[in-house]
Residue, then its C-alpha position, 0 to 999 in steps of 0.5 A: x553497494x554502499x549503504x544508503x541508509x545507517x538504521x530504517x525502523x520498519x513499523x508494522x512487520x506484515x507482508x509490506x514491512x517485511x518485504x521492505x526489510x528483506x529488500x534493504x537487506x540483501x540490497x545491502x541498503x541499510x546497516x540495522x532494520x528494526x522491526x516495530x510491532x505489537x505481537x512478539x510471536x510476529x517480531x520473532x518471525x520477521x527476525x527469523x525470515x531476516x527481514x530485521x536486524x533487531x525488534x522491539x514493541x517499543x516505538x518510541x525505542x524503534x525509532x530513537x535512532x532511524x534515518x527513516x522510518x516507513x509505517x506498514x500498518x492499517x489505514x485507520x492506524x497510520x495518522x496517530x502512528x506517524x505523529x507519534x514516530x515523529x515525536x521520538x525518531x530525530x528532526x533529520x529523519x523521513x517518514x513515509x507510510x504504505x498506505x491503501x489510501x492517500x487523501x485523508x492521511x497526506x492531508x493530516x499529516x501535511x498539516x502537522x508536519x511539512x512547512x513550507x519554510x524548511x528553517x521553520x520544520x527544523x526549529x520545531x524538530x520535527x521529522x518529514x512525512x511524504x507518503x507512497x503506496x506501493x501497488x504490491x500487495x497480496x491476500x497473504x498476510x505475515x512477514x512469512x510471505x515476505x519477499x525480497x523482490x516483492x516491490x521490483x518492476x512493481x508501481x509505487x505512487x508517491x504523494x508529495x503536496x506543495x508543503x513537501x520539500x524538495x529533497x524529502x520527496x527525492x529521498x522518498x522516490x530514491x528509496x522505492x528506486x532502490x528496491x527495484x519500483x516503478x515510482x509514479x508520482x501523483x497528488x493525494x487525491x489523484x491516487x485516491x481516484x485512481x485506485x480507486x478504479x484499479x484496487x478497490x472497486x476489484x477488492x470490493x466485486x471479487x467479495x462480492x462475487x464470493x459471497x454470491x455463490x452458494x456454498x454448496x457450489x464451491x466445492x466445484x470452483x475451478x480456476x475462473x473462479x477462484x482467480x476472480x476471488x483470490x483477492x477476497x480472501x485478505x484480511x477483512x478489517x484491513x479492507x474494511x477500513x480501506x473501503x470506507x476512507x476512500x468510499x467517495x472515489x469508490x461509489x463513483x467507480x462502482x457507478x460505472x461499473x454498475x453501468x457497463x453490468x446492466x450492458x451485460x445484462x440487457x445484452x444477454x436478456x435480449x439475446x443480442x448476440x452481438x453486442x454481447x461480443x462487442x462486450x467481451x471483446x472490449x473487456x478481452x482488449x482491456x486486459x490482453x492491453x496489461x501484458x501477463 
């Protein structure tokens, strides 16, 4: 296969990071991976799993020479890291990040970086950012959990505004393509509203259920609870952050969520035996409706 790519600087080496290194890898999709973080004992892994070619604490060191750039770290961190990539990794170079969370960093970083005239980006020699989202993610953190297929048969959302260029937004598809996604591609805000439903109200009710139950009683849990909580046991600052950026889309799925549990509610405090079917039955469709 030829390589798509000569050098992709991965910043954040976690379970994402890592996983897209691994993926370029064995696809033979780029010539050097260089992995960017703060810890050295996790560079030391993500080299030792082969998710790299090379690492450095340095940024600006890590991308001097990139053809792209994908940034895998917190949402809170990603806006001032991808500013920052763009001041160090050549004019021609694509950025693109995996955030949870899309509004608020496409907005930002739209404005400082996309231009509508493409002669205009040039002469101010700054890279391009397109952001995506990949739906791939786990309660396991590390590059020790990374994995090569991670991303296959997997959505991706990308997130192009009218200020992104045409030929950005094909290389940032081609390159999710490429490691075997599904890409789906959606505005800023249509992502935020979607996950949402999907992501976020789910994180936010498994912890919720978790730290409902008395500790006395998990010693019990079998599998209904332990796969309705897997979720809750991921990093809690990342989720932290996640939560509150999009905590406007969130309230609102709470909402009706909230709705559809006092249906449960009245039909049990009723004995409605058969509404609580109807009820069940609907969720049984919902999700049978996903495949395995």
């Amino acid at each position: 296969m030829i390589k798509q790519w000569d050098t992709v600087a991965v910043v954040g080496v976690g379970l994402i990071g890592g996983s897209v290194g691994l993926a370029l890898r064995e696809r033979g999709l780029a010539e050097h991976v260089v992995g960017i973080g703060r810890r050295a004992a996790s560079l030391r892994k993500a080299r030792q799993c082969g998710a790299v070619t090379r690492t450095t604490t340095s940024l600006a060191r890590g991308v001097a020479d990139a053809d792209l750039v994908v940034v895998c770290t917190p949402v809170g961190n990603i806006v001032s890291q991808v500013l920052e990539v763009a001041e160090a990794c050549p004019p021609s170079a694509l950025i693109t990040d995996v955030g949870s969370t899309k509004q608020h960093i496409v907005e930002a970083l739209d404005r400082a970086l996309n231009r509508p005239d493409p002669r205009v980006r040039q002469e101010v020699g700054r890279a391009t950012f397109v952001g995506s989202h990949p739906l791939a993610g786990s309660e396991k953190t590390g590059p020790a959990f990374a994995r090569a297929d991670l991303f296959v048969d997997r959505a991706v959302v990308v997130t192009p505004t009218r200020r992104s260029p045409p030929a950005a937004v094909r290389r940032t598809i081609g390159l999710w393509k490429s490691l075997g996604a599904n890409v789906v591609e959606k505005s800023p805000q249509a992502h935020d509203q979607l996950v949402a439903a999907i992501s976020h109200l789910p994180h936010l009710v498994a912890s919720a259920l978790a730290t409902a139950t008395p500790p006395r009683d998990i010693c019990l849990a079998a599998g209904g609870w332990r796969d309705t909580t897997r979720v809750a046991a991921a990093d809690a600052e990342l989720w932290k952050q996640i939560l509150s950026d999009n905590r406007g889309h969130v309230l609102k799925s709470l909402d009706s969520f909230e709705t559809v549990l006092a249906t449960f509610r009245e039909a049990l405090e009723s004995d409605d035996q058969d509404r609580l079917l109807l009820l069940l039955e609907a969720g049984k469709q919902h999700r049978e409706s996903l495949g395995n």
